[in-house]
C-alpha positions as CSV (number, residue, x, y, z in Angstrom):
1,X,-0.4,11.8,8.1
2,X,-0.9,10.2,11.6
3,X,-3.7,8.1,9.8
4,X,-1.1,6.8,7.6
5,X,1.4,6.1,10.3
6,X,-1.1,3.9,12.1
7,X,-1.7,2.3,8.8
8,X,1.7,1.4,8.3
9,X,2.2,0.5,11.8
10,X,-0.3,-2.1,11.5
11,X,0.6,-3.4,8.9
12,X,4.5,-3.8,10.2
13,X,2.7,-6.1,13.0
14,X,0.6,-8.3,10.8
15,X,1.4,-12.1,10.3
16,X,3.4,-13.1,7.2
17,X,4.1,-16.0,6.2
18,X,7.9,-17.3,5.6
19,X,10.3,-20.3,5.2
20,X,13.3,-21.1,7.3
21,X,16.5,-21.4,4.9
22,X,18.4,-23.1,7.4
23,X,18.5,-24.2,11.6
24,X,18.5,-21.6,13.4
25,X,18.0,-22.0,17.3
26,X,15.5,-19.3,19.8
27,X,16.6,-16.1,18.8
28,X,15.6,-12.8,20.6
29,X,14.6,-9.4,18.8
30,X,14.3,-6.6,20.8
31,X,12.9,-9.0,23.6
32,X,11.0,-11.3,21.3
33,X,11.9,-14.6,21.2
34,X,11.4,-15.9,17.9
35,X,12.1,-19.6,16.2
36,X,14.0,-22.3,16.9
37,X,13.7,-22.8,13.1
38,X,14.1,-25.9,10.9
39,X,15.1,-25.3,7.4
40,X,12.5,-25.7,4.4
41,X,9.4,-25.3,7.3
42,X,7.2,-22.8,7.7
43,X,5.9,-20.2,10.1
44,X,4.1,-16.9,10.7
45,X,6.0,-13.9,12.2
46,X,5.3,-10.5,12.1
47,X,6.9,-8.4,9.0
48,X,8.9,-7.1,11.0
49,X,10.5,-10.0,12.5
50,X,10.5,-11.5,9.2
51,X,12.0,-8.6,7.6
52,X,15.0,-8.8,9.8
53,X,15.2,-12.3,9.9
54,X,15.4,-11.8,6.3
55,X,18.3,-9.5,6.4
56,X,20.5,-12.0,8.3
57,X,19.7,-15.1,5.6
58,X,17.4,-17.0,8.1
59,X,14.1,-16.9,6.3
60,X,12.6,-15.8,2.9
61,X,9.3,-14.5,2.7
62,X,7.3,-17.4,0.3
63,X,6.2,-16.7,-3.1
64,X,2.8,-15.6,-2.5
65,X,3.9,-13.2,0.2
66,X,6.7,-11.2,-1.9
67,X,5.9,-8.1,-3.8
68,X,7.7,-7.0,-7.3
69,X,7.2,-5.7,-10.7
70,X,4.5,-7.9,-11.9
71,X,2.2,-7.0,-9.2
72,X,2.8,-3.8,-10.3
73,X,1.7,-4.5,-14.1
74,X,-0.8,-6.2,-12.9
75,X,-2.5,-3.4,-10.9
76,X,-1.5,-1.2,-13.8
77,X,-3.4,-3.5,-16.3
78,X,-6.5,-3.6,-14.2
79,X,-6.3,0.1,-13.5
80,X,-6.0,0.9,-17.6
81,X,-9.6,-1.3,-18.7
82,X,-11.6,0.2,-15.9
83,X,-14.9,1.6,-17.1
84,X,-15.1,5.2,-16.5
85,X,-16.1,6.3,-13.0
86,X,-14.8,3.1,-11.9
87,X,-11.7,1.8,-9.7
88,X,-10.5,-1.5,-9.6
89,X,-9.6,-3.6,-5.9
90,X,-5.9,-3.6,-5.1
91,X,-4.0,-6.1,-3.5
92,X,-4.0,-7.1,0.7
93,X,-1.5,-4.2,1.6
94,X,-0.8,-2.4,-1.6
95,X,0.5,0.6,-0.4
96,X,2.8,-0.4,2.4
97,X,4.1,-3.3,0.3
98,X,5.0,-0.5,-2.6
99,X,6.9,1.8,-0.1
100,X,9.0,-0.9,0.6
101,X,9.6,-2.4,-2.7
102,X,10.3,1.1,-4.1
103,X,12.7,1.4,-0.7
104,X,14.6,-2.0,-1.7
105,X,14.8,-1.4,-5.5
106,X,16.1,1.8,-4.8
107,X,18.8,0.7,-2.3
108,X,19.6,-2.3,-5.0
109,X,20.4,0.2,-7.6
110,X,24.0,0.2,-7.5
111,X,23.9,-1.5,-10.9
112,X,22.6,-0.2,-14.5
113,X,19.7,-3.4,-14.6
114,X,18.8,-2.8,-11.4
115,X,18.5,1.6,-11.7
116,X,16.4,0.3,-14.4
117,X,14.5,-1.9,-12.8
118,X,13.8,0.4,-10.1
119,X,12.7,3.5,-12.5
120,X,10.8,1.3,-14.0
121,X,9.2,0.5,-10.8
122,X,8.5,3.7,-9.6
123,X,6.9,5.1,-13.0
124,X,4.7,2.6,-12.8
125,X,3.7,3.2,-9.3
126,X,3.6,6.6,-10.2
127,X,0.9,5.9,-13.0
128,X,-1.0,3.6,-10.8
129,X,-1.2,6.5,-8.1
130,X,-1.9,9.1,-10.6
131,X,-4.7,7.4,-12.0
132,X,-6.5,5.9,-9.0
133,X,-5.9,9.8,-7.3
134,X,-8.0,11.5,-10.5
135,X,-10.9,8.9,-9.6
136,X,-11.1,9.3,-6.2
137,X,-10.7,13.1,-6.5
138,X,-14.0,12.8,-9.0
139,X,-15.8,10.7,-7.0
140,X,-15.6,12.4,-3.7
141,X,-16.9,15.8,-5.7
142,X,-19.8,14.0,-7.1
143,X,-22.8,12.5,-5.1
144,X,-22.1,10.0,-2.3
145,X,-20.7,7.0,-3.7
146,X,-22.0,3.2,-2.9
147,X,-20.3,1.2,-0.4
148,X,-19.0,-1.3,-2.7
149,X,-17.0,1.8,-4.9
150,X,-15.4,2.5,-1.4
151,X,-14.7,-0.9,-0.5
152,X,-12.0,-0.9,-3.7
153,X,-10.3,1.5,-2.0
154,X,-7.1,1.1,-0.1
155,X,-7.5,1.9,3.9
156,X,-4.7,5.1,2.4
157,X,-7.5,5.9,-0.6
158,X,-10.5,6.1,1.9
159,X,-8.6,8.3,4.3
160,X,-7.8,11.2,1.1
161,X,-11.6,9.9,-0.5
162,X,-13.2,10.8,3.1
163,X,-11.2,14.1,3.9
164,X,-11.8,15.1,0.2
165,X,-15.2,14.7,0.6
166,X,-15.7,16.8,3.8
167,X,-13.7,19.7,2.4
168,X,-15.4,19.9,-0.9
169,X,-19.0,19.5,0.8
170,X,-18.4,22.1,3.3
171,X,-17.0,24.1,1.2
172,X,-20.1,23.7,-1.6
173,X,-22.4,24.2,1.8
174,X,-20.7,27.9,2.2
175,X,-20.4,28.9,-1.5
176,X,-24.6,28.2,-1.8
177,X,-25.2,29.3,1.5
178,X,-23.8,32.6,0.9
179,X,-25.3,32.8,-2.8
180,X,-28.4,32.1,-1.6
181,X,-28.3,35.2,1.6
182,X,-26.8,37.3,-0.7
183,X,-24.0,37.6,1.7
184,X,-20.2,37.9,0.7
185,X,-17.7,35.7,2.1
């Protein structure tokens, strides 16, 4: 889980890209001076920054930085005409842009369209996690896989795909070990 943390730590501190909605002079978060802003420009803040900036109405991530339900049909979709043996490449930041999508939806649905819209949401990211988890669990219990099957994986993926593979080759190493000696365990 710590893995994780720093995983989502670093992705908290990477460099989005948003769009001023309005002036806004030097403003200081938790000793960061950020802006002055002009409205309809752009600029790079960390998520962070941007995500509270957000909150107050000063900036709006751009399109190409937002995360919603058609990324999620998307991955779906690409997940679904996989070959066997095969996973497909997510998405820069999958995972930590899901968490957070599933966290908004979730705190949006006050009304019936958007309760909808979120279980709709999360049965889809349950599918997509359900499905990439049996292929990483087959993979790291058959022989070692090529670099380019692990670099589809998410940095969270490679983390299960890499403990997974240690547990299940240690544990094969005992259970022929102790065949072969005749030994009990």
């Amino acid at each position: 889980m710590l893995q994780l943390k720093h995983l989502d730590f670093r992705f908290e501190n990477s460099l989005v890209k948003v769009v001023a909605n309005r002036n806004q002079p030097e403003t200081k978060l938790a000793g960061l001076a950020v802006g002055p802003f002009e409205e309809g420009n752009e600029y790079e803040l960390y998520f962070w920054v941007a995500q509270k900036l957000g909150e107050q109405g000063i900036v709006h991530f751009r399109e190409d930085q937002r995360f919603g339900a058609t990324e999620l049909y998307k991955v779906q979709w690409k997940e679904r005409v996989q070959v066997a043996g095969q996973i497909s490449e997510l998405p820069e930041d999958f995972y930590p842009k899901l968490r957070r999508y599933l966290a908004e939806t979730k705190k949006e649905a006050t009304q019936l369209e958007k309760m909808q819209e979120h279980e709709k949401s999360k049965q889809l990211a349950c599918d997509i996690v359900n499905s990439r988890l049996r292929k990483i669990v087959s993979l790291s219990s058959g022989p070692a896989q090529a670099d380019q099957l692990t670099k589809r994986m998410a940095q969270e993926e490679r983390l299960i795909y890499e403990q997974l593979t240690r547990l299940i080759t240690d544990w094969r190493s005992r259970i022929l070990t102790c065949t072969e000696e005749g030994t009990q365990i």
